[in-house]
C-alpha positions as CSV (number, residue, x, y, z in Angstrom):
1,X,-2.7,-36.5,36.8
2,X,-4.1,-38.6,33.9
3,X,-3.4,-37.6,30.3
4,X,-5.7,-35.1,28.9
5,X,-8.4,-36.6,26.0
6,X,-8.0,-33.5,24.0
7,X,-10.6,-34.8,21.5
8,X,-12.8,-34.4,24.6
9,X,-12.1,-30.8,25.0
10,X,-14.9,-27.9,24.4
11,X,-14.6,-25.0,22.5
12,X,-15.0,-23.1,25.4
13,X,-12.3,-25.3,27.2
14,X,-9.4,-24.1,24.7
15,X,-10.9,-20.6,23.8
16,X,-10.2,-20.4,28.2
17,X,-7.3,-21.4,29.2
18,X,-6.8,-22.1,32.9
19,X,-5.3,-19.1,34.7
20,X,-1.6,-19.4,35.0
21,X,-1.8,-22.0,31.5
22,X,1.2,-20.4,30.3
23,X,3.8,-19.4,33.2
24,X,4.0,-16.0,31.6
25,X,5.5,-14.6,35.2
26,X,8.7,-17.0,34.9
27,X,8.8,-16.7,31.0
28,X,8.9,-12.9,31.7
29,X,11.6,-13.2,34.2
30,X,13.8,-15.6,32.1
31,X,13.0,-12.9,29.1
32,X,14.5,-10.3,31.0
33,X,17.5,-11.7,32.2
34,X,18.6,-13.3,28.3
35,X,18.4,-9.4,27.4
36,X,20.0,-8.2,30.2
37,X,22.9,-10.9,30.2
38,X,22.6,-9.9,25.7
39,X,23.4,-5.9,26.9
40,X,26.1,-6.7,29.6
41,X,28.2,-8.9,27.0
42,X,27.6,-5.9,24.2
43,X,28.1,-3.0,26.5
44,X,24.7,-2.4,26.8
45,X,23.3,-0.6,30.2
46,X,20.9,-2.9,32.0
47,X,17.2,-1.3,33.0
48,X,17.6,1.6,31.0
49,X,14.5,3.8,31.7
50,X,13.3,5.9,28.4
51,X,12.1,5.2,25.3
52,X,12.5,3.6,22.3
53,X,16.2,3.5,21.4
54,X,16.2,2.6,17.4
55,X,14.9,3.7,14.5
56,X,11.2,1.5,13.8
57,X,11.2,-0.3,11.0
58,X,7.7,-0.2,10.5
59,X,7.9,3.9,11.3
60,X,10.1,3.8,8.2
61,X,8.0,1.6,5.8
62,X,5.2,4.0,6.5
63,X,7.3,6.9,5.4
64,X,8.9,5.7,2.4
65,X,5.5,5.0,1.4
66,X,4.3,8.7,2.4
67,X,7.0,9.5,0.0
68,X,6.2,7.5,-2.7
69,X,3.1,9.3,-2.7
70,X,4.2,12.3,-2.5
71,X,6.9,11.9,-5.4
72,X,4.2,10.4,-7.9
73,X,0.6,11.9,-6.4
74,X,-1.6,10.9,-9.2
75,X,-0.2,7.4,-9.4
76,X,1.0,6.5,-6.0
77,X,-1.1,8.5,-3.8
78,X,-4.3,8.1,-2.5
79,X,-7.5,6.7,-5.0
80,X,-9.4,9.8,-4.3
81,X,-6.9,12.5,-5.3
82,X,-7.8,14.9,-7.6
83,X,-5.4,17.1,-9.5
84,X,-7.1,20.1,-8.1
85,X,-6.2,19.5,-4.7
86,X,-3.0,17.7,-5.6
87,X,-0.6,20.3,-4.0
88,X,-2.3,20.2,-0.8
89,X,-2.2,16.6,-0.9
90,X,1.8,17.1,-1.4
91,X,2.6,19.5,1.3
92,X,0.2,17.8,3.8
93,X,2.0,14.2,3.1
94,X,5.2,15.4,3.4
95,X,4.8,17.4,6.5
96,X,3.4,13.9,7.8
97,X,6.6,12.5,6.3
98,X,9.4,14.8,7.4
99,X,8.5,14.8,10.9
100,X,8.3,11.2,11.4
101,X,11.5,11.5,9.6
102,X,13.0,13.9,11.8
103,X,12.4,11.5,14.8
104,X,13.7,8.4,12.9
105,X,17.2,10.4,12.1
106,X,17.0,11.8,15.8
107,X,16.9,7.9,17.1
108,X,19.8,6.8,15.2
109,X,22.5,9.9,16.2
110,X,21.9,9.7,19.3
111,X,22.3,5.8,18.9
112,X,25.5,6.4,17.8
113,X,26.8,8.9,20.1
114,X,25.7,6.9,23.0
115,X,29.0,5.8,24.3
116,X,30.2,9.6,24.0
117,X,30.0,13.4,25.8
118,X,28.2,14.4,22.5
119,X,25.7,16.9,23.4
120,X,21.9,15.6,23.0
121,X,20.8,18.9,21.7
122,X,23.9,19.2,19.2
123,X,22.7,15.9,18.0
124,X,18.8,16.8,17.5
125,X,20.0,20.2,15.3
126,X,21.9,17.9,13.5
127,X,19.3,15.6,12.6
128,X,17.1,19.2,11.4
129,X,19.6,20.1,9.1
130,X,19.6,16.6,7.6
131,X,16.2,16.0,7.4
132,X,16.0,19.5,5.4
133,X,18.6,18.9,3.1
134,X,16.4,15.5,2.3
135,X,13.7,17.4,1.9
136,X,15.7,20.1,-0.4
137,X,16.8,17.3,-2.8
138,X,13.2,15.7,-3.0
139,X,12.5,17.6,-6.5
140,X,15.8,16.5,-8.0
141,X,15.2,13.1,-7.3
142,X,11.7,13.0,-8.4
143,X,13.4,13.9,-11.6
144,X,16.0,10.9,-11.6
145,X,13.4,8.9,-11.1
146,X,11.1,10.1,-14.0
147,X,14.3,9.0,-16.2
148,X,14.2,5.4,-14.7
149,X,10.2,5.1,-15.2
150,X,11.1,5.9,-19.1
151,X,14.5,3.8,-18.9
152,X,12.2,0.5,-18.1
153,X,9.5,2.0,-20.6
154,X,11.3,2.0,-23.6
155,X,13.4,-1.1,-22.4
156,X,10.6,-3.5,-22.4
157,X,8.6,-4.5,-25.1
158,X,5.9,-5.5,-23.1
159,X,5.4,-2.5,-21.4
160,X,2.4,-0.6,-22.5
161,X,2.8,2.9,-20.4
162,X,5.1,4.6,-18.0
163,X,1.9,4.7,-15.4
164,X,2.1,0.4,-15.8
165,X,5.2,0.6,-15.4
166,X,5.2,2.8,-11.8
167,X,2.4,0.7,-10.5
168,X,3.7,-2.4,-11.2
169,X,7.0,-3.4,-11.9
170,X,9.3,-4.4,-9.0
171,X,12.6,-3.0,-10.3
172,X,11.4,0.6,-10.4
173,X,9.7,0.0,-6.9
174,X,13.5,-0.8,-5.7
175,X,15.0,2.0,-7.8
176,X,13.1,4.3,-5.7
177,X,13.6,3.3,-2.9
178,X,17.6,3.2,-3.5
179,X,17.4,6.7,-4.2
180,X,15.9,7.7,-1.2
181,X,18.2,5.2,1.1
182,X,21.2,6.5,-0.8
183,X,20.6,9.9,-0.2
184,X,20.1,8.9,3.5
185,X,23.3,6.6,3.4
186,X,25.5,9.8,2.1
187,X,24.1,12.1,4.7
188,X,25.2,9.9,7.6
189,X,22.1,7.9,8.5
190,X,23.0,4.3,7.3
191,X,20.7,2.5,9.8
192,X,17.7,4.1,8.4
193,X,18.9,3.8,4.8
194,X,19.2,0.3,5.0
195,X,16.2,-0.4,6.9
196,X,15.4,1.3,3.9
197,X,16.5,-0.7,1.1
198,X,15.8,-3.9,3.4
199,X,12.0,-2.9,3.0
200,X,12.2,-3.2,-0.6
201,X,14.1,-6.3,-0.8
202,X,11.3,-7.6,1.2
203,X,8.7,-6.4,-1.2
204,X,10.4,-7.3,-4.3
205,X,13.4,-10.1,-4.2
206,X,16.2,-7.0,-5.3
207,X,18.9,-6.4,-2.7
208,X,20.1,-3.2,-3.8
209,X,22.8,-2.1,-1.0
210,X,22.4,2.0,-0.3
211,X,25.7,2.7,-0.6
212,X,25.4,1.8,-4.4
213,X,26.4,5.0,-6.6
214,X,23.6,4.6,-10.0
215,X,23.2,6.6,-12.4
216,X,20.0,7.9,-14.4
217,X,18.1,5.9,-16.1
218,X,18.2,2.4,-14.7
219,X,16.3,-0.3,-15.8
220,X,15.8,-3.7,-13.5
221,X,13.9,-5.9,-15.8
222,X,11.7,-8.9,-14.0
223,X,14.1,-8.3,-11.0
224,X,13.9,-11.0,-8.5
225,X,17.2,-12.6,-7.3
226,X,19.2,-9.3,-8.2
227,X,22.0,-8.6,-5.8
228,X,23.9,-4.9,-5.9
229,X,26.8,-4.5,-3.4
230,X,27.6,-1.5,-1.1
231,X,30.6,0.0,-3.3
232,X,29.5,-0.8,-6.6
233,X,29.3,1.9,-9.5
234,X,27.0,1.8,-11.8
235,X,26.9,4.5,-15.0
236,X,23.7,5.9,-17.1
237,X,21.2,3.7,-19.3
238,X,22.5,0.4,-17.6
239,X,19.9,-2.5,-17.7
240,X,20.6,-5.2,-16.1
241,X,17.7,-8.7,-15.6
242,X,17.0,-10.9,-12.8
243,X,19.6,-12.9,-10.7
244,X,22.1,-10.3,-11.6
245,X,25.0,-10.1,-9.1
246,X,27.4,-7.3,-8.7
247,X,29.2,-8.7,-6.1
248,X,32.5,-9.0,-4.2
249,X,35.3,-11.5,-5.0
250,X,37.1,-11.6,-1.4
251,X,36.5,-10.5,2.0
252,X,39.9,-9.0,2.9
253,X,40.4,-9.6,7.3
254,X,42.7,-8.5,9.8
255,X,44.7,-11.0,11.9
256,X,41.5,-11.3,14.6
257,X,39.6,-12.3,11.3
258,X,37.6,-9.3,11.7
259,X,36.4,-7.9,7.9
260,X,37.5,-4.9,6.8
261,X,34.6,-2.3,5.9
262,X,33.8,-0.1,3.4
263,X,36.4,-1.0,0.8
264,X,36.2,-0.8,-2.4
265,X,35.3,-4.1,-3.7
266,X,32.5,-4.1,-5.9
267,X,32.2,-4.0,-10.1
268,X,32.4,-0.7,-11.9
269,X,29.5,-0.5,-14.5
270,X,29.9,2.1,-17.2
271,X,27.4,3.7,-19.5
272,X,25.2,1.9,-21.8
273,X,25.8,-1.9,-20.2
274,X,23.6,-4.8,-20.4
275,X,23.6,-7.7,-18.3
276,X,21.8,-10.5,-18.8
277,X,20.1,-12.8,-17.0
278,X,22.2,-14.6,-14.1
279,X,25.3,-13.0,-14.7
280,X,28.0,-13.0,-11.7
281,X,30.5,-10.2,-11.9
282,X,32.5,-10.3,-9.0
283,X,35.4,-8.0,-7.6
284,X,36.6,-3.8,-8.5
285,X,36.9,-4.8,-12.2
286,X,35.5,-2.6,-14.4
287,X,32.9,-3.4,-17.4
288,X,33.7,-0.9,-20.0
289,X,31.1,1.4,-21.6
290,X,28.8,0.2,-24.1
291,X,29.8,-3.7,-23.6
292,X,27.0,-6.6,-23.3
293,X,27.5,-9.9,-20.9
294,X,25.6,-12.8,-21.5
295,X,23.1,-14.8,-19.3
296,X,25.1,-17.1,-16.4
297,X,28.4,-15.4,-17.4
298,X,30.6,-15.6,-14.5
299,X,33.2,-12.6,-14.8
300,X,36.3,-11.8,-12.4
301,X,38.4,-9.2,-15.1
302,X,37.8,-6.5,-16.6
303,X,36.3,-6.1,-19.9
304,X,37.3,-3.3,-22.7
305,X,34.6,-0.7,-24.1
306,X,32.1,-2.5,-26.5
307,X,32.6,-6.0,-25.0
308,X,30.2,-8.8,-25.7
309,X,31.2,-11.5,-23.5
310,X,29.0,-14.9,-23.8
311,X,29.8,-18.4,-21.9
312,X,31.4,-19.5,-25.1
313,X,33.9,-17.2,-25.5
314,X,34.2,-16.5,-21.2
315,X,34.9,-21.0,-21.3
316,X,37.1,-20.1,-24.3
317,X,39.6,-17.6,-23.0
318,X,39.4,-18.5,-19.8
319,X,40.4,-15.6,-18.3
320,X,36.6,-14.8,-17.3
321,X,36.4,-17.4,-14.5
């Protein structure tokens, strides 16, 4: 068959493809046999009849952003809300919310008990009470959270309102959505908190890891390139700015070179800390209470109470590298 002129082709020509164009029936077979060849090598069973057997990420973004509008009606909820009819608003959105919730939690225990006798229905009560006791804490976190709108209103000059700041800075977008996640993380539902927290990395460049304790009033300032590690600890009125790490210094294996999990092996951040623009701090060391650390100070010690460590003095010492 001679090469086809495609400069010769018609609209209509590539708009209708011959029948067959694509060999979807082989594609489909190959398709099927990478994922079953994928589930025997993980343990997976092969032509497993059912439904979906994760948690949906998109399922999840719609419900954080339920939430959101649930937590802050009048700024995150719909443009036609009216204060009069705010509470209905509430109690209908998070109705919507808990219940897609519910399922979410539901898929991910009994994703985990798969390989086990555990008892379906054991597994479904469990996800109720959890689901409840996220619901329960909703108010208390809504008050957290009013502490980091006003931590990032009176930390930045440029700010001209707390409702600005809600709508529109990133690092109080993430701190939301680490409060939720976290809650979710502690309760035993890590898949869906990290999905979680994955959603707003997506949306705003900070990689805040759920497991992260923080306390109240938290300010992210600009944001992007911030990185927060699962078993950091961070204490009240921190503020930290963008391309912050609070990282880990090693990655401790076992002879298989397997990593160990769950460790503790992230900074300790006490109250009243500032860091500074492209700071590292790396490793369980512990920056003492009231201290300050300069922009792209790399730190792998501990600092005293009251510390004000620059790359002048960091270089100088040496003992911050």
């Amino acid at each position: 068959m001679p090469p086809v002129d495609t400069q010769e082709l018609t609209v209509n020509d590539i708009s209708q493809p011959r029948k067959g164009h694509w060999q979807l029936q082989a594609i489909v077979g190959q398709l099927r046999s990478a994922r079953d060849d994928w589930r025997r090598q993980n343990g997976r069973s092969c032509g497993q009849q059912g439904g979906r057997e994760l948690p949906s990420r998109e399922a999840i973004k719609s419900i954080l952003e339920q939430l959101c509008g649930a937590l802050f009606p009048m700024r995150l909820g719909p443009v036609d809300l009216r204060e009069e009819s705010e509470d209905f608003y509430v109690g209908h959105t998070l109705d919507a919310a808990l219940n897609a919730l519910l399922i979410q939690a539901r898929l991910e225990l009994r994703y985990a008990a798969r390989n086990g006798n555990c008892d379906y229905a054991e597994v479904d009560t469990h996800a109720m009470h959890l689901t409840q006791a996220f619901a329960a804490a909703l108010p208390e976190l809504r008050r957290v959270l009013d502490t980091d709108v006003l931590a990032a209103y009176h930390g930045d000059p440029a700010a001209r309102s707390v409702d600005e700041v809600l709508l529109c800075y990133p690092g109080v977008l993430a701190i939301i959505h680490h409060r939720l996640a976290h809650h979710l993380y502690r309760a035993g539902l890590p898949l869906l908190a990290r999905i979680s927290s994955e959603l707003a990395h997506s949306a705003t460049g900070i990689d805040i890891h759920p497991g992260a304790q923080i306390g109240q009033s938290f300010f992210i300032d600009h944001g992007t390139g911030v990185v927060i590690g699962e078993t950091a600890i961070i204490g009240e009125r921190v503020r930290i700015y963008q391309a912050v790490t609070l990282g880990a210094k090693r990655f401790p294996a076992d002879e298989s070179g397997t990593l160990h999990k769950g460790h503790p092996r992230h900074p300790i951040v006490e109250d009243d800390v500032v860091v500074y623009a492209g700071a590292t701090i790396l490793g369980r060391i512990t920056i003492g209470k009231g201290s300050t650390i300069g922009g792209n100070v790399w730190l792998t010690r501990s600092v005293e109470a009251g510390s004000n460590v620059t790359q002048a003095n960091a270089q100088h010492d040496g003992s911050a590298v």
